[in-house]
Backbone as CSV, one residue per row, in Angstrom:
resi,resn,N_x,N_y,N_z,CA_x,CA_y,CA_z,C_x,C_y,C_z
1,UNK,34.335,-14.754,17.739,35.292,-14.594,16.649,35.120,-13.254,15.949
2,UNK,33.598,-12.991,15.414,33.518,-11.058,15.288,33.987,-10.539,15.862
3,UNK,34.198,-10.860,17.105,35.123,-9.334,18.249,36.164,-9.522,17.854
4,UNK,36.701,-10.600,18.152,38.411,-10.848,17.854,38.817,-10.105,16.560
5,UNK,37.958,-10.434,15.179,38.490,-9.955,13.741,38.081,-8.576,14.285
6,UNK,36.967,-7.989,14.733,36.776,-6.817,14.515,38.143,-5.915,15.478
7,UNK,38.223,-6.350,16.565,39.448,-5.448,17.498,40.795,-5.665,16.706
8,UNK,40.734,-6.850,16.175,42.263,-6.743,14.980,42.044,-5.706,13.855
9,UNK,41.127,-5.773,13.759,41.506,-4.453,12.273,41.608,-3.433,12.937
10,UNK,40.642,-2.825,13.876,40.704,-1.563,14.482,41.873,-1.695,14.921
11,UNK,42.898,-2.287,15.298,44.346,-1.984,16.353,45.420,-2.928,14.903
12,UNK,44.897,-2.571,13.314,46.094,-3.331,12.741,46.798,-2.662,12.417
13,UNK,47.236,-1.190,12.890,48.363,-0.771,12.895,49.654,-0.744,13.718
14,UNK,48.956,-1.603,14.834,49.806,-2.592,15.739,51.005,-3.141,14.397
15,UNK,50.929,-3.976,13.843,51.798,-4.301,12.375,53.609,-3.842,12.416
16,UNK,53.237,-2.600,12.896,54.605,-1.942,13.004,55.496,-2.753,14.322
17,UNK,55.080,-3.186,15.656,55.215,-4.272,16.058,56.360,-5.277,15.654
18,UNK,55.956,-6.001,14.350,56.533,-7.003,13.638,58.047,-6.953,13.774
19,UNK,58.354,-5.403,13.778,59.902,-4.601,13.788,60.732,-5.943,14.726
20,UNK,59.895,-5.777,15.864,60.686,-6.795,16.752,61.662,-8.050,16.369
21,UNK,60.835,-8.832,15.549,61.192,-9.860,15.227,62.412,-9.451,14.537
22,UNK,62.845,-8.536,13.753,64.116,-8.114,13.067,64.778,-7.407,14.577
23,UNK,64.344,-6.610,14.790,65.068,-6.057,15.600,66.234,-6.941,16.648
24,UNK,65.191,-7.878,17.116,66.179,-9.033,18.785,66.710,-9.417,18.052
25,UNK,66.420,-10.537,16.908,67.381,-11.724,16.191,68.883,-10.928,15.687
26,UNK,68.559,-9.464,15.075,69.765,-8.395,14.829,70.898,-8.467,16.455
27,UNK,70.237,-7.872,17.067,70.968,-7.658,18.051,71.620,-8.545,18.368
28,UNK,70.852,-10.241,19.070,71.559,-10.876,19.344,72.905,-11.410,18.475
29,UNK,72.516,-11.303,17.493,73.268,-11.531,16.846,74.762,-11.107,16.898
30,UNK,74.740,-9.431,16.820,75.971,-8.552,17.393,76.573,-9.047,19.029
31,UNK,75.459,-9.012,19.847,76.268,-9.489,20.841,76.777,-10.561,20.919
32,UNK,76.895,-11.648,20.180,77.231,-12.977,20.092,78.769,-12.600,19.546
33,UNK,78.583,-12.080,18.263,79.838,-11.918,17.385,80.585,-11.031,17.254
34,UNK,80.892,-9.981,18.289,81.536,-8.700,18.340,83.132,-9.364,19.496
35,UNK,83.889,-9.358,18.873,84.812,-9.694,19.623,86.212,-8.570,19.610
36,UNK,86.360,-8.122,18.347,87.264,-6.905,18.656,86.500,-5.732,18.495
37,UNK,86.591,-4.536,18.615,85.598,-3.615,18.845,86.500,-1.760,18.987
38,UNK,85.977,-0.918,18.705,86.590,0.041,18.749,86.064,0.501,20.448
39,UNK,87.064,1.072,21.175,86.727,1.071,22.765,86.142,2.765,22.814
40,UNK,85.033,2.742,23.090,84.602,3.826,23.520,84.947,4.743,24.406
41,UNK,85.552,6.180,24.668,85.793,6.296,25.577,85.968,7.514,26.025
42,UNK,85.969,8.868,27.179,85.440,10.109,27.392,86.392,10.485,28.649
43,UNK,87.492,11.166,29.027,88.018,11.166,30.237,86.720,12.154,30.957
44,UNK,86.134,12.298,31.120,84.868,12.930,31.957,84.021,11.173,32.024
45,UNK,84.382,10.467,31.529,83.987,8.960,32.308,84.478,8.531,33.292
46,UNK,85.604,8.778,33.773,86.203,9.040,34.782,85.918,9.687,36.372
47,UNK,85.529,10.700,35.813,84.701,11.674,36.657,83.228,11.447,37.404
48,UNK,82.749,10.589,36.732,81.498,10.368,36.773,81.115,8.323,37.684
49,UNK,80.918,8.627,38.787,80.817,7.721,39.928,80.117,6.487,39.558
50,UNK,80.504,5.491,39.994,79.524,4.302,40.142,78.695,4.482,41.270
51,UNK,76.866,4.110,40.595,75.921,4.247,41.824,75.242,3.222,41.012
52,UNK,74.690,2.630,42.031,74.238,1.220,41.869,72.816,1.364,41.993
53,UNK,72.360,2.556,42.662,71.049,2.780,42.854,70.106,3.590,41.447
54,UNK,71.061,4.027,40.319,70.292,3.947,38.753,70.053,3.085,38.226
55,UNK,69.879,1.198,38.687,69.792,0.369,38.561,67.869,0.720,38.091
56,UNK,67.444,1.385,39.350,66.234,1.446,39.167,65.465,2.450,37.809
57,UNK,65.857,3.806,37.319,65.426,4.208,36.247,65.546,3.507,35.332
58,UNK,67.255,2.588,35.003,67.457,1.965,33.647,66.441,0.763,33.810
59,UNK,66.363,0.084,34.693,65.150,-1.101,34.265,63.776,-0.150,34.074
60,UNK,63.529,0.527,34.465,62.105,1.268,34.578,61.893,1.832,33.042
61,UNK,62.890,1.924,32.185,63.077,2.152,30.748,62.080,0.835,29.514
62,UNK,62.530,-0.145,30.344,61.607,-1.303,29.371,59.940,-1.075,29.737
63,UNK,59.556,-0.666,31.065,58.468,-0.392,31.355,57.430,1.060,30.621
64,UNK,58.560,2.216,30.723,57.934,3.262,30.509,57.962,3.306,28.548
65,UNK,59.042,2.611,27.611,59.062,2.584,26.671,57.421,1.625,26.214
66,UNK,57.161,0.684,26.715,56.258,-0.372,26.552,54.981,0.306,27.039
67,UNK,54.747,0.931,27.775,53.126,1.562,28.454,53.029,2.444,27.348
68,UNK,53.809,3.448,27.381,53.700,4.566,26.661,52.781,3.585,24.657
69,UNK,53.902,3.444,24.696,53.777,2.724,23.510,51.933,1.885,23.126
70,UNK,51.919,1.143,23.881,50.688,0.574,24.481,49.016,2.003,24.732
71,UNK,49.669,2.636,25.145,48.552,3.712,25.398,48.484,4.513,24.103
72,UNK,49.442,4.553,23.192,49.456,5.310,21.593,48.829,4.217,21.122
73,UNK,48.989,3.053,21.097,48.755,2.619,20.231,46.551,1.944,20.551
74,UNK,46.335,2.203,21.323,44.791,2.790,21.873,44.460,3.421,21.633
75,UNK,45.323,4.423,21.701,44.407,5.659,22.109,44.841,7.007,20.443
76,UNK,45.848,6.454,19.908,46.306,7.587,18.700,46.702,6.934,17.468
77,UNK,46.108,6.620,16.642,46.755,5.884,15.804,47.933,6.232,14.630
78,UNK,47.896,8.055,14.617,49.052,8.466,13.775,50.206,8.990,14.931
79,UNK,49.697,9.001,16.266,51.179,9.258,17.192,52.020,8.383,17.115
80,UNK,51.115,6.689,17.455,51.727,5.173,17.015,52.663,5.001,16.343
81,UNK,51.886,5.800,15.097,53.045,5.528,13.759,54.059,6.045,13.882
82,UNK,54.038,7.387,13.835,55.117,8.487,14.572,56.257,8.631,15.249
83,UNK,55.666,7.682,16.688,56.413,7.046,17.706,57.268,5.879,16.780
84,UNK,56.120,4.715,16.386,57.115,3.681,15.967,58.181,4.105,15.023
85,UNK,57.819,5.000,14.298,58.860,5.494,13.250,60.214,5.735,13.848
86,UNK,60.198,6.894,15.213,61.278,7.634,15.461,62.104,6.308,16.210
87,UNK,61.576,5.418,16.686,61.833,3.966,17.671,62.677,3.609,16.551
88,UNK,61.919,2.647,15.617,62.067,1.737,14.423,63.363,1.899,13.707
89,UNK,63.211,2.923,13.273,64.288,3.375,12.242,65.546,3.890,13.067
90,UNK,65.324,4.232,14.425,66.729,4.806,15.098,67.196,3.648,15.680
91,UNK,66.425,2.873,15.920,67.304,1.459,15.987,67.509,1.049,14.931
92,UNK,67.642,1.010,14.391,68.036,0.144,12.973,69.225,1.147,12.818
93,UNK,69.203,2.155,12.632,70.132,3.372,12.308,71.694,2.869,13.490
94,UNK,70.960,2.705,14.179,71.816,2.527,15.809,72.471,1.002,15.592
95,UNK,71.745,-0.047,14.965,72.669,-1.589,14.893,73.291,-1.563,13.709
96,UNK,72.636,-0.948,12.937,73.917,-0.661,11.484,75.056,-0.021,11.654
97,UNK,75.187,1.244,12.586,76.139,1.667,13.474,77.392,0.242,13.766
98,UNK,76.716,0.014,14.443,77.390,-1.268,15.655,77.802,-2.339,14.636
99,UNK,77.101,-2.742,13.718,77.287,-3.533,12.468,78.629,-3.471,11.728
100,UNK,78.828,-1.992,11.541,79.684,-1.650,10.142,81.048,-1.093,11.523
101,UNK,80.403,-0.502,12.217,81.746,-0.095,13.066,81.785,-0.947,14.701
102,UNK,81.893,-1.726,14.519,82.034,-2.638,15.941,82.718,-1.374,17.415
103,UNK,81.861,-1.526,18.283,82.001,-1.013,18.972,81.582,-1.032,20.964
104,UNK,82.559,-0.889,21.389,82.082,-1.479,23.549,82.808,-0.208,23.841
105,UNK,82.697,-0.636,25.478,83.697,0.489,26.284,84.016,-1.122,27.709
106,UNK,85.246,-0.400,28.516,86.267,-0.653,29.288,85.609,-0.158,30.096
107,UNK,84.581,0.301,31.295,84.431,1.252,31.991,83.425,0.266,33.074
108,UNK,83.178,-0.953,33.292,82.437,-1.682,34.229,83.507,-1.696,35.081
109,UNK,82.586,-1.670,36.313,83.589,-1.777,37.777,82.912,-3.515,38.379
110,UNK,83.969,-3.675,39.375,83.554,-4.917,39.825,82.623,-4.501,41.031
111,UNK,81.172,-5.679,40.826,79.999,-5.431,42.094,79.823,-6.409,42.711
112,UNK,80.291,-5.942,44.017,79.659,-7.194,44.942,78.156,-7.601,45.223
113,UNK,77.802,-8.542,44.440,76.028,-8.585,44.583,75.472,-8.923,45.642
114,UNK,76.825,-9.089,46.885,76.147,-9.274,48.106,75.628,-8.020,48.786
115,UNK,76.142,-6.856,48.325,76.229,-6.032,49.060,74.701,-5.191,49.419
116,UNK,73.744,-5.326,48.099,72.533,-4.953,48.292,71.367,-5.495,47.305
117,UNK,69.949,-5.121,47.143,69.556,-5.495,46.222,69.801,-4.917,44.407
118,UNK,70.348,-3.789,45.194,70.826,-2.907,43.631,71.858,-3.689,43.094
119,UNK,72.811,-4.067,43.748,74.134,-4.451,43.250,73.707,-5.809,42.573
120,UNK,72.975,-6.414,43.120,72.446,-7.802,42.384,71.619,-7.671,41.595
121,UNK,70.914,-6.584,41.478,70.374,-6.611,40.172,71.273,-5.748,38.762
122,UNK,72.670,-4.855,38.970,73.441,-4.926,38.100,74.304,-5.470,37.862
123,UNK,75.103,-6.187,38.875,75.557,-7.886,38.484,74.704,-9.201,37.193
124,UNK,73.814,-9.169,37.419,72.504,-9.547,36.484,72.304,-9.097,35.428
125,UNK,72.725,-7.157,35.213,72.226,-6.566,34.109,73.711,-6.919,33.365
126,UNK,74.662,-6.968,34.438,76.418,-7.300,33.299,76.748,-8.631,33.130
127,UNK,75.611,-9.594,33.560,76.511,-10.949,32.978,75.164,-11.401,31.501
128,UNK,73.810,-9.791,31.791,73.162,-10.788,30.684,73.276,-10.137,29.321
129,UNK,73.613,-8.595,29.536,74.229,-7.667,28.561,75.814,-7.279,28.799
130,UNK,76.051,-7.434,27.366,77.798,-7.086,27.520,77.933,-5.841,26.974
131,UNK,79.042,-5.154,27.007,79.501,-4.136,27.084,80.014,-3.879,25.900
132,UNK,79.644,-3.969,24.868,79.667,-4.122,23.492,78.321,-3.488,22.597
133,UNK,78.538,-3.052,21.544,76.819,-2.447,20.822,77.058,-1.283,21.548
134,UNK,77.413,-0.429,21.982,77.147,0.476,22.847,76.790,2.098,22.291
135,UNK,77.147,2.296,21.042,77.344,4.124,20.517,76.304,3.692,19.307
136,UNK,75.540,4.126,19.482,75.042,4.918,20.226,74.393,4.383,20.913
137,UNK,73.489,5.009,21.860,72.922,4.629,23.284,71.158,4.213,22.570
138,UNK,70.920,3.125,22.253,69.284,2.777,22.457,68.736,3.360,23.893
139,UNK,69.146,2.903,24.663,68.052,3.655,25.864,68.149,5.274,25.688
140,UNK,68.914,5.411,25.278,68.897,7.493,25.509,67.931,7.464,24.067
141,UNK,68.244,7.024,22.878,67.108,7.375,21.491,65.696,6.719,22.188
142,UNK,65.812,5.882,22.825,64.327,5.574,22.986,63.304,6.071,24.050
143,UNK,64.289,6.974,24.965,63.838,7.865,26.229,63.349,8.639,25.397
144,UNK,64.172,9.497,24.765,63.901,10.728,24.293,62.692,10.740,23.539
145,UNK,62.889,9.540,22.850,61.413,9.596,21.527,59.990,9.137,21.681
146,UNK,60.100,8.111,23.544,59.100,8.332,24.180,58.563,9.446,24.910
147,UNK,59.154,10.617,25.211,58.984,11.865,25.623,58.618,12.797,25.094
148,UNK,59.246,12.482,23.554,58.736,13.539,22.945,57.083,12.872,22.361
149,UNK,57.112,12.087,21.884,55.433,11.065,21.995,54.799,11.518,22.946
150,UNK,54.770,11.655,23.869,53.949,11.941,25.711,53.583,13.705,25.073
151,UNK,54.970,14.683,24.809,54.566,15.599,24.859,53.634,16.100,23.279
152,UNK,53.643,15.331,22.804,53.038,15.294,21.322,51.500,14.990,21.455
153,UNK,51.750,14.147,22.135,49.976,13.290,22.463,49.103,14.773,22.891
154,UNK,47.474,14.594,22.181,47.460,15.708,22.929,46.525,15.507,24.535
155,UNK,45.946,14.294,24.523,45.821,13.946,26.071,47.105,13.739,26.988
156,UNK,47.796,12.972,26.373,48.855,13.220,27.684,49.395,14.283,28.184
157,UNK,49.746,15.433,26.570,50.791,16.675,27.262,49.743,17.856,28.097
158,UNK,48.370,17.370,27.844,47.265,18.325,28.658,47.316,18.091,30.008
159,UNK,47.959,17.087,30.472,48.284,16.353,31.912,49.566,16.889,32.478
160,UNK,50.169,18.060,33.107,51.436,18.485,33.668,52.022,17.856,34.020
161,UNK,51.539,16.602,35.406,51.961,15.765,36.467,52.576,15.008,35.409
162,UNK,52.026,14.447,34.356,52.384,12.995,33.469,53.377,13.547,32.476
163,UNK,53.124,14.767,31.821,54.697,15.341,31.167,55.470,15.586,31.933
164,UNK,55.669,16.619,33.522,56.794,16.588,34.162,57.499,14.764,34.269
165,UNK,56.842,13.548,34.922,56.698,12.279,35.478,57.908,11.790,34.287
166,UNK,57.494,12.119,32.968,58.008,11.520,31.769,59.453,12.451,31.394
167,UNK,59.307,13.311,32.174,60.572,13.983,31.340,61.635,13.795,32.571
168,UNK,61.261,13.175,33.482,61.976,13.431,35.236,62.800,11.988,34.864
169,UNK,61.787,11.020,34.414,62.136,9.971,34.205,62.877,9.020,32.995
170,UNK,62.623,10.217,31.436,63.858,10.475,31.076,64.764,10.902,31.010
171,UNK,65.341,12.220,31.712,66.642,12.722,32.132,67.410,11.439,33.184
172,UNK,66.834,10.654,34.279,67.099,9.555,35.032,67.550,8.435,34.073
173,UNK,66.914,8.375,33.089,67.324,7.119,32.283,68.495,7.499,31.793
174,UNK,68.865,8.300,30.792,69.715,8.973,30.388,70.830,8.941,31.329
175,UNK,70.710,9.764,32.935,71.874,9.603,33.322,72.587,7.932,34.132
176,UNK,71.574,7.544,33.685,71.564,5.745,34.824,72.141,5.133,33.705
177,UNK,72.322,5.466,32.493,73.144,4.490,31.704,75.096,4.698,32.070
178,UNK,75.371,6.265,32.262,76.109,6.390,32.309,76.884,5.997,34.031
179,UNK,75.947,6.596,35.147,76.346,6.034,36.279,76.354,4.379,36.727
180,UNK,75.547,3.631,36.198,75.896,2.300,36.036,77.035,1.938,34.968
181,UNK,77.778,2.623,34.780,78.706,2.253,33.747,78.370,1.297,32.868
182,UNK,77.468,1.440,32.033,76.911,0.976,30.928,77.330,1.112,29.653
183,UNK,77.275,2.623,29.617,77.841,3.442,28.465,78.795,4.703,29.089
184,UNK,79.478,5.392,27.488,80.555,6.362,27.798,79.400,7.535,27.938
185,UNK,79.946,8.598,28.596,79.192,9.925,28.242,79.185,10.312,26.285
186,UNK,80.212,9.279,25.394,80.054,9.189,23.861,78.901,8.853,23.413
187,UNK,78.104,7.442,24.262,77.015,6.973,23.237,75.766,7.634,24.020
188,UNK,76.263,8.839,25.374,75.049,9.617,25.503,74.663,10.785,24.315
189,UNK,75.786,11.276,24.191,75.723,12.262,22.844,75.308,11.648,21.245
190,UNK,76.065,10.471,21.662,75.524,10.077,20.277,74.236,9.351,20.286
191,UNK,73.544,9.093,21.403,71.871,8.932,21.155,70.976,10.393,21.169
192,UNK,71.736,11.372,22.003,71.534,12.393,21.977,71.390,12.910,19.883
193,UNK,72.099,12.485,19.488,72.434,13.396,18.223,71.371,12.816,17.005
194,UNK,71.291,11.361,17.404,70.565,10.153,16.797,68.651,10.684,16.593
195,UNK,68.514,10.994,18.215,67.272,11.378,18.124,67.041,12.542,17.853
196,UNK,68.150,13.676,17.253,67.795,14.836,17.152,67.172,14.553,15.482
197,UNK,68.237,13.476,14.817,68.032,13.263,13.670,66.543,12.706,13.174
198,UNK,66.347,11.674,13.923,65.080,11.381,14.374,63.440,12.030,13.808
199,UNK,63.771,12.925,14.995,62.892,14.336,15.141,62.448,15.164,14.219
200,UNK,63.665,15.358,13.434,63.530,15.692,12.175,63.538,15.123,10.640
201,UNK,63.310,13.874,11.390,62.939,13.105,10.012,61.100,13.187,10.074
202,UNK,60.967,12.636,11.519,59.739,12.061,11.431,58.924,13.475,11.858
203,UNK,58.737,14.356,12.578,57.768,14.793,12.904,57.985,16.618,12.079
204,UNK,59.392,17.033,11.823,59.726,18.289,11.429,58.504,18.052,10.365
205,UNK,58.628,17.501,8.982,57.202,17.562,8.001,56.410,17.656,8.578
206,UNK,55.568,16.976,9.378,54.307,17.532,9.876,54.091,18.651,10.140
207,UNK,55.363,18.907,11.098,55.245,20.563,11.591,55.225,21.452,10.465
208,UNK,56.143,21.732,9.677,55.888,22.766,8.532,54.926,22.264,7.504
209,UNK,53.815,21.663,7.605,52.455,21.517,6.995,51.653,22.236,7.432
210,UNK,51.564,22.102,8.742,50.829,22.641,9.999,50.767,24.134,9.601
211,UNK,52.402,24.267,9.792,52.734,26.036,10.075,52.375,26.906,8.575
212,UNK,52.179,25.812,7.472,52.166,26.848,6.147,50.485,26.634,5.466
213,UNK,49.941,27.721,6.230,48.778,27.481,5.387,47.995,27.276,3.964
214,UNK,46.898,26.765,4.269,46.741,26.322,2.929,46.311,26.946,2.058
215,UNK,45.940,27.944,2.331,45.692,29.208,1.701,46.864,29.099,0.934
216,UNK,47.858,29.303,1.000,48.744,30.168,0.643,49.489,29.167,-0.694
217,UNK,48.849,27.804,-0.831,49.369,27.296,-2.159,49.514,28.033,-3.380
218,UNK,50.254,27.689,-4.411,50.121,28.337,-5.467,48.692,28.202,-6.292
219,UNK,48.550,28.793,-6.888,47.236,28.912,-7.792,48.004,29.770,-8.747
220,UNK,47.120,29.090,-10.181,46.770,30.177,-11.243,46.710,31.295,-11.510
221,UNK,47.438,32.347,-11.870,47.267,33.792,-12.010,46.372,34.537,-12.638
222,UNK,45.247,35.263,-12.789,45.105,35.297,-13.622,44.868,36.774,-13.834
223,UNK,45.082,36.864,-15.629,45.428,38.091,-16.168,44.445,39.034,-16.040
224,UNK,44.866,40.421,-15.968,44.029,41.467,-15.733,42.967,41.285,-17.126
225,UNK,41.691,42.227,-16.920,41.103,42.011,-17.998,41.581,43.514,-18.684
C-alpha cells in the first residue's frame, strides 16, 4: 500500500486526466443531438480522392496521442501539463464550437466493406462516428499539439528518427482525415488555426521568459551622489 500511495503522489499530476470524464459525456452528447447543422464545405473537397488506405494513420492517431501522452507524463511533469493544456482547452474550445454553431459535412462516399480490410475498417469508422462535430478538426489540434510536445521534450527532440517518425505521422493524420472523407479541407484549417491559437496561449509565455533575461528586470535607480 506505501508503493501504491507513494507512485500516486509522484504521478498526481496525472489529475489533468479527469478532463476525460467531461470531455466523452460532452461529445456524446453532440453526436446524439445534432440534427440540423451548418454543412461544411470546400470545392477543393472535390478534388481530393477517396483512399481507404488512410484508414491506417487516422486510427494510429488514438495510439500516438495516448503513448506520447503516457511517456510525458513519466518522464516530464511540466511538458504533461503543457501538453494537457494545449489538448484540454482546444477541445473544449473545439465542442463549444460545435455546441453554439452546429455543424457536419455531405462528403462520405459509399464503401463496400467487402472489398478489403481497409474498407471494413472505414465502414466501422462511419457507422460508429457521424459526420457531424466536425470544424474544427480534433484529430488535426491533437496531431499537431502532440508534435509539438515530442519536439519540446528535451529527450525526445534529441532523438531525429523519433521527431522525423512524429512529424511523418502527423502530416498522415492530418491528411487521412480529409482523404477518408471525414472532414472538409475547412475543419483542416480550422484545427490548423485552433492549434496555432493554442501555441500561443500555452507555451508563447514560457518562451518570452526564457528569451528576456533576468538581469534585465527593473530595479531601483539610484541617484548620483
Amino acid at each position: 500500500m506505501k508503493k501504491i500511495g507513494s507512485f500516486l503522489y509522484k504521478y498526481r499530476h496525472a489529475w489533468t486526466l479527469l478532463y476525460l470524464f467531461i470531455y466523452m459525456p460532452w461529445f456524446v452528447w453532440l453526436e446524439t443531438h445534432v440534427d440540423r447543422y451548418h454543412v461544411i464545405y470546400s470545392p477543393i473537397d472535390d478534388l481530393i480522392p477517396f483512399c481507404e488506405y488512410f484508414i491506417v494513420p487516422y486510427l494510429l492517431w488514438f495510439g500516438y496521442v495516448a503513448i506520447v501522452m503516457a511517456y510525458l507524463l513519466f518522464h516530464s511533469k511540466e511538458d504533461f501539463y503543457r501538453a494537457s493544456a494545449f489538448l484540454f482547452i482546444g477541445m473544449s474550445i473545439a465542442l463549444l464550437i460545435c455546441t453554439v454553431w452546429p455543424n457536419g459535412q455531405n462528403l462520405r462516399v459509399d464503401v463496400d466493406a467487402d472489398k478489403n480490410v481497409f474498407c471494413r475498417l472505414v465502414a466501422r469508422l462511419y457507422s460508429t462516428d457521424t459526420h457531424t462535430n466536425v470544424f474544427p478538426s480534433i484529430h488535426v489540434l491533437n496531431s499537431i499539439g502532440i508534435h509539438i510536445a515530442v519536439c519540446r521534450n528535451k529527450t525526445l527532440s534529441s532523438r531525429k528518427p523519433v521527431v522525423a517518425a512524429s512529424g511523418i505521422l502527423m502530416v498522415l493524420i492530418c491528411m487521412s482525415t480529409v482523404f477518408l472523407k471525414q472532414h472538409s479541407v475547412v475543419d483542416v484549417a480550422g484545427g490548423i488555426a485552433l492549434a496555432l491559437v493554442m501555441y500561443i496561449l500555452v507555451y508563447m509565455p514560457h518562451d518570452l521568459r526564457v528569451l528576456i533575461p533576468q538581469d534585465n528586470r527593473l530595479r531601483p535607480s539610484k541617484r548620483p551622489q
